[in-house]
PDB file of N, CA, C and O in Angstrom:
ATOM      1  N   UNK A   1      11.114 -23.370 -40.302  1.00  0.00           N
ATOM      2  CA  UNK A   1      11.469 -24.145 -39.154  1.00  0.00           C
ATOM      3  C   UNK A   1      12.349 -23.271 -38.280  1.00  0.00           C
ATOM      4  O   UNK A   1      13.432 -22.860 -38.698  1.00  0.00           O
ATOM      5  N   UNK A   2      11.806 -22.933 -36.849  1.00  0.00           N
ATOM      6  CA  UNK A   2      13.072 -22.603 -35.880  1.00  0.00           C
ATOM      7  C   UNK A   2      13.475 -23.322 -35.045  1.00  0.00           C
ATOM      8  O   UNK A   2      12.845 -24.362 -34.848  1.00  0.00           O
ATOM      9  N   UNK A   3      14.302 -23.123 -34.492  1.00  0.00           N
ATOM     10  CA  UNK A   3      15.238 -24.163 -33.776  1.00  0.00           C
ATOM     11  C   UNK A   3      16.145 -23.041 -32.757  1.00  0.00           C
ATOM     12  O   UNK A   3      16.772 -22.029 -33.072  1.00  0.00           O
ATOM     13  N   UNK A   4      15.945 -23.615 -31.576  1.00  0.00           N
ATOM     14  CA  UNK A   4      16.900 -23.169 -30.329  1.00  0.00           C
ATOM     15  C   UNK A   4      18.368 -23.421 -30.865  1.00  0.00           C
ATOM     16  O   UNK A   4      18.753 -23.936 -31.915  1.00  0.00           O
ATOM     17  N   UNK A   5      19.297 -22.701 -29.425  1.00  0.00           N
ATOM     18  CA  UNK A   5      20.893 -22.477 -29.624  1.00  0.00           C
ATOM     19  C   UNK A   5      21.153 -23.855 -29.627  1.00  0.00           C
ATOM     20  O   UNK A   5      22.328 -24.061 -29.929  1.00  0.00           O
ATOM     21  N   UNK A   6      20.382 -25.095 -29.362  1.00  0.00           N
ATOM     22  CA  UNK A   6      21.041 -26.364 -29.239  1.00  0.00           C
ATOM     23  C   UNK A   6      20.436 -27.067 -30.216  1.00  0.00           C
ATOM     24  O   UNK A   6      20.455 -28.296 -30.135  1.00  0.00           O
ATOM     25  N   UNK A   7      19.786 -26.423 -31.322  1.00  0.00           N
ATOM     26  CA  UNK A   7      19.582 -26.967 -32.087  1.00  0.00           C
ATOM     27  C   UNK A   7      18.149 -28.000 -32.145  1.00  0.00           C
ATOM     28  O   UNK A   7      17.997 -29.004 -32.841  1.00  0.00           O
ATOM     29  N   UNK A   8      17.379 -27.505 -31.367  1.00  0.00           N
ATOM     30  CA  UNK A   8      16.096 -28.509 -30.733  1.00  0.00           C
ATOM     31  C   UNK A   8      14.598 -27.583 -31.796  1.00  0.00           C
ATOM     32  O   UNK A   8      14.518 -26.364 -31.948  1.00  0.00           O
ATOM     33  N   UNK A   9      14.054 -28.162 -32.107  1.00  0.00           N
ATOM     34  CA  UNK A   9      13.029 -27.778 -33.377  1.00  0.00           C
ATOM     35  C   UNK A   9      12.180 -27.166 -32.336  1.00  0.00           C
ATOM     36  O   UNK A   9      12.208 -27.642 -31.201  1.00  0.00           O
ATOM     37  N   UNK A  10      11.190 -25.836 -32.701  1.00  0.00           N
ATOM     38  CA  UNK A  10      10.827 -25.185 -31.512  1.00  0.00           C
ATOM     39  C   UNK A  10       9.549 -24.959 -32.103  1.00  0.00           C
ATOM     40  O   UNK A  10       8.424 -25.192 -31.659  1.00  0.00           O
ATOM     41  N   UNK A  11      10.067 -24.273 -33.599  1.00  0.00           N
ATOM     42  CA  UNK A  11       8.136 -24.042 -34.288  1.00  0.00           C
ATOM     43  C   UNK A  11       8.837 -24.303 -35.711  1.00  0.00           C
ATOM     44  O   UNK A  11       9.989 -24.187 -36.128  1.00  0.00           O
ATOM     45  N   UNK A  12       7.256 -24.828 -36.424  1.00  0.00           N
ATOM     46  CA  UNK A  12       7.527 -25.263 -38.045  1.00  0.00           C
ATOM     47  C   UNK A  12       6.197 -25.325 -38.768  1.00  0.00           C
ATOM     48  O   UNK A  12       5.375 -26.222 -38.581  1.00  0.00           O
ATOM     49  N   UNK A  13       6.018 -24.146 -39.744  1.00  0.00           N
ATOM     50  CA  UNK A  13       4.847 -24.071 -39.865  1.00  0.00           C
ATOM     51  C   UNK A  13       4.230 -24.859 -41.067  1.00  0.00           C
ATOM     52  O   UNK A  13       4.989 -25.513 -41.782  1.00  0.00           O
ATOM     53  N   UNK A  14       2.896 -24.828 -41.319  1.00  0.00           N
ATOM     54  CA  UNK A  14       2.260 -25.494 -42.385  1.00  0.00           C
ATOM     55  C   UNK A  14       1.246 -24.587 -42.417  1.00  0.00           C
ATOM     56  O   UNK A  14       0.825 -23.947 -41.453  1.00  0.00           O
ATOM     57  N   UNK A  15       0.692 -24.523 -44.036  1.00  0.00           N
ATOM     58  CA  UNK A  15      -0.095 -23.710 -44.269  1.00  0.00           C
ATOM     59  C   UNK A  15      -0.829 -24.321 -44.998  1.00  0.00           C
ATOM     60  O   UNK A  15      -0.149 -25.306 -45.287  1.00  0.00           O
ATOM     61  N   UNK A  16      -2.338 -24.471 -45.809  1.00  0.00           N
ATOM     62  CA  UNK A  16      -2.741 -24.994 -47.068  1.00  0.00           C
ATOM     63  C   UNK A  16      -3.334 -23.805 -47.855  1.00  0.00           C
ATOM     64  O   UNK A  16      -3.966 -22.889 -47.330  1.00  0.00           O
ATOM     65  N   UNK A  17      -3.060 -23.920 -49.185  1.00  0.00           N
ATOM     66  CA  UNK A  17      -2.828 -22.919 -50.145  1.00  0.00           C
ATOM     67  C   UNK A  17      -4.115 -23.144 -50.888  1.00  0.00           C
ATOM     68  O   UNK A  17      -4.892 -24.007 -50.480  1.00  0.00           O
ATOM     69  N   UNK A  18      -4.430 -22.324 -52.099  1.00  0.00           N
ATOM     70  CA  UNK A  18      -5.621 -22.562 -52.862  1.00  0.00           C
ATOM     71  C   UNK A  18      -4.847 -22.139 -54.284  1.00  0.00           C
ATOM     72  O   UNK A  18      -4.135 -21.185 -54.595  1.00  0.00           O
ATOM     73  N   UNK A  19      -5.376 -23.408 -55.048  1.00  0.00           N
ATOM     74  CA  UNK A  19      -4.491 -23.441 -56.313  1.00  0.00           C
ATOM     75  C   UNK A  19      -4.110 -21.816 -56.949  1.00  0.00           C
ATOM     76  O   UNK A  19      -4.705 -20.767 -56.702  1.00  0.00           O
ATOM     77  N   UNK A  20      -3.087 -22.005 -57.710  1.00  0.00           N
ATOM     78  CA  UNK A  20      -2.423 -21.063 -58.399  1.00  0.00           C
ATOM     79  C   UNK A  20      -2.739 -20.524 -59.610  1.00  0.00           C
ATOM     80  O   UNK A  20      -3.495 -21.222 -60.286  1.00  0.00           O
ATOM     81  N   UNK A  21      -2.454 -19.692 -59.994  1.00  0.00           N
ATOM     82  CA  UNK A  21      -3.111 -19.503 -61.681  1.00  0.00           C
ATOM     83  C   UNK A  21      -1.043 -19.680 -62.238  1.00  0.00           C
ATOM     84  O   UNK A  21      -0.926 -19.770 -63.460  1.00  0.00           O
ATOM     85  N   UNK A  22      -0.009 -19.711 -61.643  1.00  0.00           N
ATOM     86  CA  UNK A  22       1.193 -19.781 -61.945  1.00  0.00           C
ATOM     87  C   UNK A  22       2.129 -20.168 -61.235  1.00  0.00           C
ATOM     88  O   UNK A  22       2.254 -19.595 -60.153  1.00  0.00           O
ATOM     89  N   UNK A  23       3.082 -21.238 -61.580  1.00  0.00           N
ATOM     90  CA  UNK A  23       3.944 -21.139 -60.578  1.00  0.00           C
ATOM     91  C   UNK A  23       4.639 -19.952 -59.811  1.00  0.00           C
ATOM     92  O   UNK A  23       4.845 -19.944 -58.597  1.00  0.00           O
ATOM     93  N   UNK A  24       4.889 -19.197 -60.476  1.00  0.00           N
ATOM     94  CA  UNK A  24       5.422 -17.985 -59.699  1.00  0.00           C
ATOM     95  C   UNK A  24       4.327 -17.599 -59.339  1.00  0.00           C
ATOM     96  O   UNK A  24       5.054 -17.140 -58.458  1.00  0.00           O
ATOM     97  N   UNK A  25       3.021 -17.219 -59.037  1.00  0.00           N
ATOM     98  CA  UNK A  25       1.997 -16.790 -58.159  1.00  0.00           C
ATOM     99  C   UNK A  25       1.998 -17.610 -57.103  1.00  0.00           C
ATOM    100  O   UNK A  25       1.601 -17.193 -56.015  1.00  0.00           O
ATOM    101  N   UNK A  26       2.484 -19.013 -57.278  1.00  0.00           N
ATOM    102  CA  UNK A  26       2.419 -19.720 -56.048  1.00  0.00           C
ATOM    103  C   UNK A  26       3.639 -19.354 -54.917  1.00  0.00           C
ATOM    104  O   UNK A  26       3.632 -19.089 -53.715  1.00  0.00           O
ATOM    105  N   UNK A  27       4.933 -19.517 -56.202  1.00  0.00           N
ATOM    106  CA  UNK A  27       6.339 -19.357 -55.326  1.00  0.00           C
ATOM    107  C   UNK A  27       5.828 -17.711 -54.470  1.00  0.00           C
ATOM    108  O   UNK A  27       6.043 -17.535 -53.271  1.00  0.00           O
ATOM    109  N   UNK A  28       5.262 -16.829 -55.215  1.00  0.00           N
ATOM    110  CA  UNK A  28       5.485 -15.711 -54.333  1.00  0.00           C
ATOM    111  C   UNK A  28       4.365 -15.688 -53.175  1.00  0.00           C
ATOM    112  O   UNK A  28       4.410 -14.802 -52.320  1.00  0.00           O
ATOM    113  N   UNK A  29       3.683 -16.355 -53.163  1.00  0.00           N
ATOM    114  CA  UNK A  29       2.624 -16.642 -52.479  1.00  0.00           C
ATOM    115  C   UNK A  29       3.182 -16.805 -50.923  1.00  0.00           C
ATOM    116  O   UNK A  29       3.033 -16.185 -49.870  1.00  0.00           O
ATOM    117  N   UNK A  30       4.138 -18.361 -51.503  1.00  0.00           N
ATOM    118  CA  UNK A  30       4.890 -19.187 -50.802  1.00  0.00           C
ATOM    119  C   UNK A  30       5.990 -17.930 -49.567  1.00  0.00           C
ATOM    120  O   UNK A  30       6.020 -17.796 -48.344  1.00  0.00           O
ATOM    121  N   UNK A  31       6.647 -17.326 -50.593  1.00  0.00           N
ATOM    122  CA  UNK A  31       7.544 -16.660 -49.749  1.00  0.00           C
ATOM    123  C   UNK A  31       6.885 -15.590 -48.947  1.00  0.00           C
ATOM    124  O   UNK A  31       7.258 -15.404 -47.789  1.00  0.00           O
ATOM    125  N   UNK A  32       5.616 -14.635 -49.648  1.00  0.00           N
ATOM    126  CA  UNK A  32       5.119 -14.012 -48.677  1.00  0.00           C
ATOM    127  C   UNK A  32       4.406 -14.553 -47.305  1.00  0.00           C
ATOM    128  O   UNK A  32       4.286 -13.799 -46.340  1.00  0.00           O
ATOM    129  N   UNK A  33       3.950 -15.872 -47.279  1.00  0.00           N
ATOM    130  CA  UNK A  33       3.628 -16.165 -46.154  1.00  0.00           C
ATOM    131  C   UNK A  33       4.938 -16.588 -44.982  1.00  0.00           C
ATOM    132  O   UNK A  33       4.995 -16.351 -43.776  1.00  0.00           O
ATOM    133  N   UNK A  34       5.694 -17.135 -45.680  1.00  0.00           N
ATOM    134  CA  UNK A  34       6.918 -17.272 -44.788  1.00  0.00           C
ATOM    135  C   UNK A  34       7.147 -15.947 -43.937  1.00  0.00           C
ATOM    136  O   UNK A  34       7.097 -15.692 -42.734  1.00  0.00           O
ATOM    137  N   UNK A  35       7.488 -15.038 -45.364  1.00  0.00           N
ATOM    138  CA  UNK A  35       8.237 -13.760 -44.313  1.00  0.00           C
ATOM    139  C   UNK A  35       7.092 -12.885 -43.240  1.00  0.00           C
ATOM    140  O   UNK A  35       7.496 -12.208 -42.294  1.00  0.00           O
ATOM    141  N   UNK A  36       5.262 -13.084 -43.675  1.00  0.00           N
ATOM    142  CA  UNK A  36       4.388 -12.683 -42.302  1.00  0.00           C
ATOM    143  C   UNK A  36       4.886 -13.879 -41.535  1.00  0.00           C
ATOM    144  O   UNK A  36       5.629 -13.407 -40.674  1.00  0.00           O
ATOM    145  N   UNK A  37       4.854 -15.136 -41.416  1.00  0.00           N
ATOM    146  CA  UNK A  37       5.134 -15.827 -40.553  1.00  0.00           C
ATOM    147  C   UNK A  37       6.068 -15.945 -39.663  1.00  0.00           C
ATOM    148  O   UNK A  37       5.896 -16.580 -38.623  1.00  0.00           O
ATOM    149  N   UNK A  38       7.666 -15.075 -40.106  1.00  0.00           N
ATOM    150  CA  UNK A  38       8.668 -14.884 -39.175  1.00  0.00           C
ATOM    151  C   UNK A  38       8.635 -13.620 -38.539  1.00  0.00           C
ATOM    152  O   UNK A  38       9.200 -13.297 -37.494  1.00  0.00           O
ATOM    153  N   UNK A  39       7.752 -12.786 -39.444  1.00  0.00           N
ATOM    154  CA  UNK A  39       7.475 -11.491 -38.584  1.00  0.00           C
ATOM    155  C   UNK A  39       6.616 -11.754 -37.058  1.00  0.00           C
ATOM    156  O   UNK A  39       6.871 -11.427 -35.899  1.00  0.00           O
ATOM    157  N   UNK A  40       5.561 -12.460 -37.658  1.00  0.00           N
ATOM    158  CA  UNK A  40       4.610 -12.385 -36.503  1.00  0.00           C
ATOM    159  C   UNK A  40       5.392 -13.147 -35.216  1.00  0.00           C
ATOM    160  O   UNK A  40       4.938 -12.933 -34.091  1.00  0.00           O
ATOM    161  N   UNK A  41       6.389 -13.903 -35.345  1.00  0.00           N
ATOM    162  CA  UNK A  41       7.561 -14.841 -34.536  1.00  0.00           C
ATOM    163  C   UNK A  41       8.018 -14.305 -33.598  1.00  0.00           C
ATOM    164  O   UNK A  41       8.216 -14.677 -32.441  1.00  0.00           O
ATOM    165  N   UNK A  42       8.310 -12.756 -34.488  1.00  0.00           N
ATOM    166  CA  UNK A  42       9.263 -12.164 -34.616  1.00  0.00           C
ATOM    167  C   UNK A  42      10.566 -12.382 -34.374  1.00  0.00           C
ATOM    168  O   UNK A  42      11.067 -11.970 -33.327  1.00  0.00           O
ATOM    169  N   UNK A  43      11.433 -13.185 -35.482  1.00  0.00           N
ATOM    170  CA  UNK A  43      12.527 -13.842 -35.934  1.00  0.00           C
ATOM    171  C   UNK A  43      12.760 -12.859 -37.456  1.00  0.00           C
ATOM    172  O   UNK A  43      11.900 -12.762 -38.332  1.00  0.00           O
ATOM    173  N   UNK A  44      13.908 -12.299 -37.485  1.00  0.00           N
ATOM    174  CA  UNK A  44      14.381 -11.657 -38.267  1.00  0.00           C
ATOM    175  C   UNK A  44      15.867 -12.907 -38.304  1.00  0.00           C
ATOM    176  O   UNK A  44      16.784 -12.793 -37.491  1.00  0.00           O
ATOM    177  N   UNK A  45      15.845 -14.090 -39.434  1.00  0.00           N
ATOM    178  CA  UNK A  45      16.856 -14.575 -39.246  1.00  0.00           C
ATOM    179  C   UNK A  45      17.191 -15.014 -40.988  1.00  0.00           C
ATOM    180  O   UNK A  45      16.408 -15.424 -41.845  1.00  0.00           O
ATOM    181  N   UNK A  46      18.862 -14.697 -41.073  1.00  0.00           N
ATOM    182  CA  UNK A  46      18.773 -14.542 -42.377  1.00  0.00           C
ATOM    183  C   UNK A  46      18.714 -15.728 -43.357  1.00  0.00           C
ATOM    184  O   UNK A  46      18.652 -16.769 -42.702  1.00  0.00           O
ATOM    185  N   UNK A  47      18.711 -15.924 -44.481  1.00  0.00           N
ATOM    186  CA  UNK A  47      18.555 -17.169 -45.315  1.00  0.00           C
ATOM    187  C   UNK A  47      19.518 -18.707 -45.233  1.00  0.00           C
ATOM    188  O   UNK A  47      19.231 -19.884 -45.455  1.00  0.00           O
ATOM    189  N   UNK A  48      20.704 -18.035 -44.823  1.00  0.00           N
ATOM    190  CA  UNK A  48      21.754 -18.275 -44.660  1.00  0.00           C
ATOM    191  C   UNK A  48      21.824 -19.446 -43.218  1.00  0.00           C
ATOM    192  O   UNK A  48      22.725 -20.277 -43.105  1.00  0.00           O
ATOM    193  N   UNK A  49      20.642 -19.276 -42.175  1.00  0.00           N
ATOM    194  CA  UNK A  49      20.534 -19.690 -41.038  1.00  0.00           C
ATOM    195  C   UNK A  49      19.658 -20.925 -41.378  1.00  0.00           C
ATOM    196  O   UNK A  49      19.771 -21.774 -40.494  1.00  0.00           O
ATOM    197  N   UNK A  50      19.084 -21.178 -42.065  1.00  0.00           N
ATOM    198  CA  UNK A  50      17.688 -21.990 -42.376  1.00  0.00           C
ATOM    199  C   UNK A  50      17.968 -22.729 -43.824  1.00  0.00           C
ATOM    200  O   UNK A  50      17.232 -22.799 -44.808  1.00  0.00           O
ATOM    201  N   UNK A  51      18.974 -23.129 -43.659  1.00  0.00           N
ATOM    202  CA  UNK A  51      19.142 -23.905 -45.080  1.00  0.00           C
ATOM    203  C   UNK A  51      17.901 -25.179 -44.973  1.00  0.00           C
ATOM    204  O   UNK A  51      17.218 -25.488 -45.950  1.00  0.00           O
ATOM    205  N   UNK A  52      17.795 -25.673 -43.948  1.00  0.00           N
ATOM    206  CA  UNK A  52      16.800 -27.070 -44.200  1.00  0.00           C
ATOM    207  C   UNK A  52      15.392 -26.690 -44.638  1.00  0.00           C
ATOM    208  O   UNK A  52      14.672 -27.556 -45.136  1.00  0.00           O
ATOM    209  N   UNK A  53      14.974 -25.476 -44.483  1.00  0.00           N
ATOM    210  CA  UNK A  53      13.412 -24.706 -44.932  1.00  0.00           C
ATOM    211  C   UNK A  53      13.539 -24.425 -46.441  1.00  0.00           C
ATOM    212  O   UNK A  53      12.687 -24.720 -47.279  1.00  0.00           O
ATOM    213  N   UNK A  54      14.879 -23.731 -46.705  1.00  0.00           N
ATOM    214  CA  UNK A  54      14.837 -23.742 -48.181  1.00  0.00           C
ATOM    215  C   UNK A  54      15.107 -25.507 -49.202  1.00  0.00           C
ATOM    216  O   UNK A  54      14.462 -25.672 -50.238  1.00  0.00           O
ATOM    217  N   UNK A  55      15.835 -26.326 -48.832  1.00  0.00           N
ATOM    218  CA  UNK A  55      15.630 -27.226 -49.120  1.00  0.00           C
ATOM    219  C   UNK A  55      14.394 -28.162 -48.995  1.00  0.00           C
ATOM    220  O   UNK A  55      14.342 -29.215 -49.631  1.00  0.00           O
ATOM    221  N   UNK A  56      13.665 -27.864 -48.383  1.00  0.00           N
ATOM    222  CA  UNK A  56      12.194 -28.661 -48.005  1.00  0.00           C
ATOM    223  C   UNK A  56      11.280 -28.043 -49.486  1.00  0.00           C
ATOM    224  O   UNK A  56      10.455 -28.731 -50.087  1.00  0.00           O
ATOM    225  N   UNK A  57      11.703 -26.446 -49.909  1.00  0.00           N
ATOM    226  CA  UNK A  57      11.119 -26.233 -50.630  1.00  0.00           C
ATOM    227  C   UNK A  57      11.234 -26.563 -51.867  1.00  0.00           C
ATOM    228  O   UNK A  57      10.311 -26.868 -52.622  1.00  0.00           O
ATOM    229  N   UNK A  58      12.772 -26.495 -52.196  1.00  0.00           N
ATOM    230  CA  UNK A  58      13.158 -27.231 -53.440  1.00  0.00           C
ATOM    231  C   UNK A  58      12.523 -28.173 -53.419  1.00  0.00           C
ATOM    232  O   UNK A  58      11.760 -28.267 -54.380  1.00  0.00           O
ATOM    233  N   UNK A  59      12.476 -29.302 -52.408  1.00  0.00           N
ATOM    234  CA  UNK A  59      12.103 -30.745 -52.913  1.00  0.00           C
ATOM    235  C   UNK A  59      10.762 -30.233 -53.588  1.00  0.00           C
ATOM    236  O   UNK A  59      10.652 -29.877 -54.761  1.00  0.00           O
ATOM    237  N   UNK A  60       9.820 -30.260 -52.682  1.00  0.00           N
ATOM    238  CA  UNK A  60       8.319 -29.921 -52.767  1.00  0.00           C
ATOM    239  C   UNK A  60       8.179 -29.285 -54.587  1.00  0.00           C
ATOM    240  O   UNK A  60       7.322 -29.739 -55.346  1.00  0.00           O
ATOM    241  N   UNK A  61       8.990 -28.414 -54.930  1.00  0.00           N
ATOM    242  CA  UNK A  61       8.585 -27.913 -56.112  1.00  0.00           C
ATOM    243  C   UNK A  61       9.504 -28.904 -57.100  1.00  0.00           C
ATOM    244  O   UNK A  61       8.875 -28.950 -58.157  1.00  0.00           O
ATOM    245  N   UNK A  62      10.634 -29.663 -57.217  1.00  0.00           N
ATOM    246  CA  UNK A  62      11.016 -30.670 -57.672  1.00  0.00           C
ATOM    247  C   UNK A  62      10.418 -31.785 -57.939  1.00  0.00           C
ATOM    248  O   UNK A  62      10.465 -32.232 -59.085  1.00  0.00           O
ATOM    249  N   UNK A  63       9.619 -32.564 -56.747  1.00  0.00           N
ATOM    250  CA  UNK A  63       8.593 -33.258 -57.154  1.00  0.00           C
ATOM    251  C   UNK A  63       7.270 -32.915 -57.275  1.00  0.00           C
ATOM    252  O   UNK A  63       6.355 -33.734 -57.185  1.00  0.00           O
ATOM    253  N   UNK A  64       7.105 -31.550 -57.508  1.00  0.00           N
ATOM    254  CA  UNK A  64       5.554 -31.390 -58.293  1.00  0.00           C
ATOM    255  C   UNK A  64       4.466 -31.813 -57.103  1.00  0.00           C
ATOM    256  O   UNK A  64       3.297 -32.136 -57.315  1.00  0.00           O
ATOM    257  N   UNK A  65       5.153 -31.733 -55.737  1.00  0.00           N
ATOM    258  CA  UNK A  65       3.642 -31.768 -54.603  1.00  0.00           C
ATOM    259  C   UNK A  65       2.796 -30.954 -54.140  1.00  0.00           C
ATOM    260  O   UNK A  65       3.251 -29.915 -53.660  1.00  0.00           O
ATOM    261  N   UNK A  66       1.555 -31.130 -54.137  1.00  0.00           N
ATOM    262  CA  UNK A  66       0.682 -30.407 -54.246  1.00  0.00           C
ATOM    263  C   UNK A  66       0.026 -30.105 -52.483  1.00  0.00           C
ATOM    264  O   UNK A  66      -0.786 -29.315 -52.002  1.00  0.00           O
ATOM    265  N   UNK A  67       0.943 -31.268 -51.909  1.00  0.00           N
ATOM    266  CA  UNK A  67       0.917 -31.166 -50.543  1.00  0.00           C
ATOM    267  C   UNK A  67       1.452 -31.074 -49.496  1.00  0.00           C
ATOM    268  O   UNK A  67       2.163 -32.074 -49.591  1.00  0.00           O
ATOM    269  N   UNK A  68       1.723 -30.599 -48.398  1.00  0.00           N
ATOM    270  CA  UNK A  68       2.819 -31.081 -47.443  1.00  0.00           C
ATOM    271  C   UNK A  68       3.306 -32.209 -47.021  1.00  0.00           C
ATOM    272  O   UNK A  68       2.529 -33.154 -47.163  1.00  0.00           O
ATOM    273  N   UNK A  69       4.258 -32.439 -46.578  1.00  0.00           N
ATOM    274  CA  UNK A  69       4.435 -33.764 -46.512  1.00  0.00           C
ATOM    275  C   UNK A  69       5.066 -33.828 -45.196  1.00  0.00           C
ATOM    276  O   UNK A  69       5.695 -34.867 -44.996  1.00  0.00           O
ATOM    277  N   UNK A  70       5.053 -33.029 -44.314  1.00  0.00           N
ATOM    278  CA  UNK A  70       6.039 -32.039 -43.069  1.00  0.00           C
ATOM    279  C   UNK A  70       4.535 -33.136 -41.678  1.00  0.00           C
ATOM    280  O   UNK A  70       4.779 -33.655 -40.589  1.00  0.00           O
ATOM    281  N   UNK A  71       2.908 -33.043 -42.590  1.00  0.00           N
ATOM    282  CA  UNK A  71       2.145 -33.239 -41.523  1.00  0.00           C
ATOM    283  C   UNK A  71       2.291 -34.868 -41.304  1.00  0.00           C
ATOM    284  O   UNK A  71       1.931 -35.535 -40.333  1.00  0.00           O
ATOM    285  N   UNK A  72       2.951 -35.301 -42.553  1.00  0.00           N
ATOM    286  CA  UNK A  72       3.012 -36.617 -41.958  1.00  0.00           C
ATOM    287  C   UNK A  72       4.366 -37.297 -41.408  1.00  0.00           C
ATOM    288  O   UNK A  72       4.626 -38.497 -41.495  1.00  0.00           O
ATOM    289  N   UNK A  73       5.143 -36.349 -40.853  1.00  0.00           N
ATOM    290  CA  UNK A  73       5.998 -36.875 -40.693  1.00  0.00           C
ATOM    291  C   UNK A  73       7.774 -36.073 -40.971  1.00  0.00           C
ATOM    292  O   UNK A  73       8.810 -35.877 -40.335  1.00  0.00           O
ATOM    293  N   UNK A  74       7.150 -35.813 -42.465  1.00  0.00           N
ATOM    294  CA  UNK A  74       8.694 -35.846 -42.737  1.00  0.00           C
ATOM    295  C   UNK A  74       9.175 -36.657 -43.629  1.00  0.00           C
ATOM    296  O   UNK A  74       8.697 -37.775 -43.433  1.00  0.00           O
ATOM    297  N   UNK A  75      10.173 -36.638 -44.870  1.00  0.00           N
ATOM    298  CA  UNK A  75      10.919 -37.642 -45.262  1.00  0.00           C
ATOM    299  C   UNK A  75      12.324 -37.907 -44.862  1.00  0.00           C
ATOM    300  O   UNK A  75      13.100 -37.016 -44.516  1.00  0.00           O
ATOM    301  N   UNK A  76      12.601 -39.095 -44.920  1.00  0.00           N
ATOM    302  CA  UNK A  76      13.889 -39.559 -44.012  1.00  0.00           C
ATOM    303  C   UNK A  76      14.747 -38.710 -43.702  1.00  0.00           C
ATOM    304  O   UNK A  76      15.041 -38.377 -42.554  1.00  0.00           O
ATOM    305  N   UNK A  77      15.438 -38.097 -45.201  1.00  0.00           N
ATOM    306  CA  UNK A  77      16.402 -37.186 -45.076  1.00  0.00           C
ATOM    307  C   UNK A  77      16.342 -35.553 -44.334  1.00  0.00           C
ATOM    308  O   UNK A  77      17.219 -34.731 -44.069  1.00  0.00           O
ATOM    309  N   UNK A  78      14.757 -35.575 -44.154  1.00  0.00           N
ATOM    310  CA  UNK A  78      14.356 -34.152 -42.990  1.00  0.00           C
ATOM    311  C   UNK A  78      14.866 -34.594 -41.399  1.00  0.00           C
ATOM    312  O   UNK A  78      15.229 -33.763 -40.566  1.00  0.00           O
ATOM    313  N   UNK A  79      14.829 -35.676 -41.227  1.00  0.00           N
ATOM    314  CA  UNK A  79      15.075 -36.000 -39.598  1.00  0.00           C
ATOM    315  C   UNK A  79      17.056 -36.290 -39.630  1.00  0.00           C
ATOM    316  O   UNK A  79      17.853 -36.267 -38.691  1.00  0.00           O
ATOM    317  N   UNK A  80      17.269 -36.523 -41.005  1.00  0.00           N
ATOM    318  CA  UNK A  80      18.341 -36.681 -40.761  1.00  0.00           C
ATOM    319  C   UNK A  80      19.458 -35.829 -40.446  1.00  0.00           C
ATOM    320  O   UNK A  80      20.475 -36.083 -39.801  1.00  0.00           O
ATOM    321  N   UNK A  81      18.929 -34.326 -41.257  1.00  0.00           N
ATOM    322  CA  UNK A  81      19.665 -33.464 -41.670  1.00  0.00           C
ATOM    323  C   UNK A  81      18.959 -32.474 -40.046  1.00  0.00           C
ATOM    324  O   UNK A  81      19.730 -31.652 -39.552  1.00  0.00           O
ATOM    325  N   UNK A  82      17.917 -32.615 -39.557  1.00  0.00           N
ATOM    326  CA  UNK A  82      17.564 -32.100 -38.437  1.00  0.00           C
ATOM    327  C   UNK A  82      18.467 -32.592 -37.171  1.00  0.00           C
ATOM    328  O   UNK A  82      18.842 -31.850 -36.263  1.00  0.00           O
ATOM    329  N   UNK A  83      18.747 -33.998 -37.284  1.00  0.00           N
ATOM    330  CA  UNK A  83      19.870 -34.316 -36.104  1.00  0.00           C
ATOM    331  C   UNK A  83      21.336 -33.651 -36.530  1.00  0.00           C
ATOM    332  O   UNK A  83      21.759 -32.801 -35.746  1.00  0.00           O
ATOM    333  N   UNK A  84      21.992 -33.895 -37.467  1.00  0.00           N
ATOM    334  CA  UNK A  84      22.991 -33.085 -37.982  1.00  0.00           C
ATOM    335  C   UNK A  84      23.206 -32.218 -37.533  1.00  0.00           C
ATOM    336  O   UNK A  84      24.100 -32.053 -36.704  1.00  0.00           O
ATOM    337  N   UNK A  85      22.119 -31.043 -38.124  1.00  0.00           N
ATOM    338  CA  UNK A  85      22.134 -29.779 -37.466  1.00  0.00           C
ATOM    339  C   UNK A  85      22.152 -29.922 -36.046  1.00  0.00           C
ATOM    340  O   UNK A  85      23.198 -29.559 -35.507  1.00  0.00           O
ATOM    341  N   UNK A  86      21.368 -30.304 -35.409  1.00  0.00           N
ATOM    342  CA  UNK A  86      21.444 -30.158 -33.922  1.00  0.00           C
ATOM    343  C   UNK A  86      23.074 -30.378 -33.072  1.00  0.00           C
ATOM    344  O   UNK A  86      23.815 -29.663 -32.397  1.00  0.00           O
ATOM    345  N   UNK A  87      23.077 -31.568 -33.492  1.00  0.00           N
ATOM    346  CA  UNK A  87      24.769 -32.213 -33.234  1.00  0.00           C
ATOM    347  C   UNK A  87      25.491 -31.056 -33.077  1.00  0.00           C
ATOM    348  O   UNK A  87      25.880 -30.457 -32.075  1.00  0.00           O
ATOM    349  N   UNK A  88      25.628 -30.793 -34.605  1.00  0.00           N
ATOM    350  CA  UNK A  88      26.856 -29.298 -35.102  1.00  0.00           C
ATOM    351  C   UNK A  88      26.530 -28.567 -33.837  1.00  0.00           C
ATOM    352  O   UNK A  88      27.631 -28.363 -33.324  1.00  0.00           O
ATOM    353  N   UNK A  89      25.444 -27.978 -32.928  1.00  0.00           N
ATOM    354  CA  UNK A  89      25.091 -26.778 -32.283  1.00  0.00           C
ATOM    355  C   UNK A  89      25.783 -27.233 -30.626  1.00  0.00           C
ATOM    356  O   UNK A  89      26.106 -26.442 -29.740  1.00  0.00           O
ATOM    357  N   UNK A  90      25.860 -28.634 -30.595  1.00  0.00           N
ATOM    358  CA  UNK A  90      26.600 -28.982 -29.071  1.00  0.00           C
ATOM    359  C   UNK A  90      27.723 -28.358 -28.508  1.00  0.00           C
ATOM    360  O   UNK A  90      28.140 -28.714 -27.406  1.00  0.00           O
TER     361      UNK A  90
END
């Protein structure tokens, strides 16, 4: 997910994957498409900036989803923690 100086959601990507032979084949899967995806952006921004992307992922591998859940919407606590952030940036 990026987000302008005011905190306004700008791009957020989704991808669909083809099953794994391992979780870690998936996780690294996972992270290599992220980091072509901020390249091609070209956003060099560090981990530290994007806490709500790494938490989207925890959930996702916490509850064992096999899908996004970003195309429908979002769960509550994504819009919540997205206004938050924004707020903080005023």
């Amino acid at each position: 997910m990026a987000r302008d100086h005011t905190g306004n959601v700008l791009f957020h990507g989704r991808d669909a994957f083809t099953p794994s032979t391992s979780r870690l084949a998936a996780e690294l899967r996972g992270i290599i498409w992220v980091l072509q995806s901020a390249n091609d952006l070209h956003f060099h921004t560090g981990a530290h900036a994007n806490t709500i992307a790494r938490d989207i992922a925890k959930n996702v591998l916490k509850d064992g989803r096999f899908q996004s859940y970003l195309a429908l919407g979002g769960p509550a606590w994504l819009h919540q923690r997205i206004a938050a952030e924004a707020s903080r940036q005023d």
